[in-house]
C-alpha positions in Angstrom: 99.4 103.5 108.3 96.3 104.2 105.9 93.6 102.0 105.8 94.0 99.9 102.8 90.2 99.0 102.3 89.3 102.6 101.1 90.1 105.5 99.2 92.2 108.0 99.7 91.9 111.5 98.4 93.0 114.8 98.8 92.2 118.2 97.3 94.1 121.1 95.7 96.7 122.8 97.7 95.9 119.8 100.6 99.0 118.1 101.4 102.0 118.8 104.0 104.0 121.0 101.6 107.8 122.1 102.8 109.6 124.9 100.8 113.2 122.2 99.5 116.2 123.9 97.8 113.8 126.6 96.1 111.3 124.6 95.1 107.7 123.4 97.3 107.1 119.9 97.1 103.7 118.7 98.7 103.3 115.4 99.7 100.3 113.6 97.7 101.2 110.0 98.3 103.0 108.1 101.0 104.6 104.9 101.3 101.6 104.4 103.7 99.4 105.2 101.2 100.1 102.7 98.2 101.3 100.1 100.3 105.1 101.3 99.9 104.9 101.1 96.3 105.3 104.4 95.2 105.2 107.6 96.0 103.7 110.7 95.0 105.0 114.9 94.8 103.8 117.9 93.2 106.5 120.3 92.5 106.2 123.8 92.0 108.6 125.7 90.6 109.4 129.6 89.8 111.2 130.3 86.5 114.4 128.9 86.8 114.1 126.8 89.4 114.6 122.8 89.8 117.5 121.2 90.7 119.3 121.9 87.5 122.6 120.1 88.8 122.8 116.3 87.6 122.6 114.1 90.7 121.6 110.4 91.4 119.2 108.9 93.8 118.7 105.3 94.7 114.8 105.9 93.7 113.5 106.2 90.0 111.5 109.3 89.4 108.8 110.3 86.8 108.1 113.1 85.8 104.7 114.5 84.5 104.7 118.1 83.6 101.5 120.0 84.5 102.2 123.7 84.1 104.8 125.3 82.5 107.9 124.4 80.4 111.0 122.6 81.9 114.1 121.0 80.7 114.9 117.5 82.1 118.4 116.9 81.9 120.6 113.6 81.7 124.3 112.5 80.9 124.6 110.4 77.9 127.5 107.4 77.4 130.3 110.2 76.8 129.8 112.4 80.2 128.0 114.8 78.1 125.5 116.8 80.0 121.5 116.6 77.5 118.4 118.2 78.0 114.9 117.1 77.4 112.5 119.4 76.6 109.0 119.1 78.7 106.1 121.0 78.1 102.7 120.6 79.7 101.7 116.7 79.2 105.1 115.3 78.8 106.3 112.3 80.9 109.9 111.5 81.5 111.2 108.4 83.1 114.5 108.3 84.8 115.7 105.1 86.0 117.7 104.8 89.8 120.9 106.0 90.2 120.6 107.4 86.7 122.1 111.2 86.6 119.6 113.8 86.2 118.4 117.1 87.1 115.1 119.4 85.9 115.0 123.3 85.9 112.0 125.2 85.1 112.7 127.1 81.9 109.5 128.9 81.4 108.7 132.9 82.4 106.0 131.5 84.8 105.4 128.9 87.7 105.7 125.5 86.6 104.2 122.6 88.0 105.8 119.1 88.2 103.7 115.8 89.4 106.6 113.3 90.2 106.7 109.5 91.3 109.0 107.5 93.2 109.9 104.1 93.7 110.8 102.8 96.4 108.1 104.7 98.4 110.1 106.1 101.5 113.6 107.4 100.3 112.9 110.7 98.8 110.2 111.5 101.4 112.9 111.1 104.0 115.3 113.1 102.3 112.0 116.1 101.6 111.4 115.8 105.6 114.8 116.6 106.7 116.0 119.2 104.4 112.7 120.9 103.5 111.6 124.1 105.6 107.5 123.6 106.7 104.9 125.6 105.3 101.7 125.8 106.0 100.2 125.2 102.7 102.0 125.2 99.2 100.2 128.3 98.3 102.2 130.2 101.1 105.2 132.5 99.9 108.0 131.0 99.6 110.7 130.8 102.8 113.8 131.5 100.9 115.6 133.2 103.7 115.3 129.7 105.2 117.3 127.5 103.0 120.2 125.4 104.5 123.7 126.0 103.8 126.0 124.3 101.7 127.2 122.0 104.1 123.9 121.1 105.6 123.0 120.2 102.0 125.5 118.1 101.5 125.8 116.3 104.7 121.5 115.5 104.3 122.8 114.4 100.9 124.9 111.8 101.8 123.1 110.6 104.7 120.1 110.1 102.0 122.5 108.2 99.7 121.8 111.4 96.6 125.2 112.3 95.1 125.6 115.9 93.2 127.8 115.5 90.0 128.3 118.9 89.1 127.5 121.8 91.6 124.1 124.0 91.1 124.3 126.5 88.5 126.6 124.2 86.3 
């Protein structure tokens, strides 16, 4: 655990960064960290990427766009899939267990800060489906990605449900 008493920084690009479902996600923040408050990710994301599909998690997530222009999507009262737009500054707010999903809509890399609470869930979910790099600045592994069924048994052991399958 992190010593509580002091600061704790890192730099650009510092951070263990894994390449998840087509995105890298680099750990800024731990449950260690904030005291299992929160925790911390930067996404990046190509054009078109994100998990566009609406899912739930037990954790809430905000989002705070940095680079680039995204869509955050959400289901309203009727089953209705919405979309958000999010441009560079925007913050978005989704609530646990809420369904949601966010693609990169932009023609260049886009760059997502985003913040979870409970601390640990999603960073357990990130460790067992995400493919190590070395630094997020490393090409992406795409020829690594798991399968279908590996995604959906990691899924369900992390308590995430899919509502509609990617590319809906």
């Amino acid at each position: 655990m992190t010593d509580q008493t002091r600061h704790f920084a890192l730099g650009p690009n510092e951070g263990k960064a894994l390449f998840v479902l087509g995105d890298v996600v680099t750990f800024k923040l731990s449950a260690a960290e904030t005291n299992s408050a929160y925790s911390l990710v930067e996404i990046i994301s190509v054009p078109g990427g994100g998990p566009a599909f609406l899912h739930t998690h037990i954790p809430q997530e905000t989002f705070w766009i940095l680079e680039g222009e995204y869509e955050v999507y959400g289901q309203d009262e009727h089953g209705q899939k919405y979309a958000i737009p999010a441009s560079v500054g925007a913050t978005i707010h989704v609530p646990g267990e809420v369904p949601h999903g966010f693609r990169n809509v932009g023609s260049t890399m886009g760059k997502v800060l985003a913040m979870y609470e409970p601390a640990a869930n999603m960073f357990a979910f990130f460790n067992e489906i995400g493919v190590p790099m070395n630094s997020s600045t490393d090409p992406m592994p795409v020829d690594q990605m798991p399968g279908p069924e590996r995604i959906a048994e990691v899924l369900a052991k992390h308590k995430m449900e899919m509502l509609e399958a990617p590319g809906s």
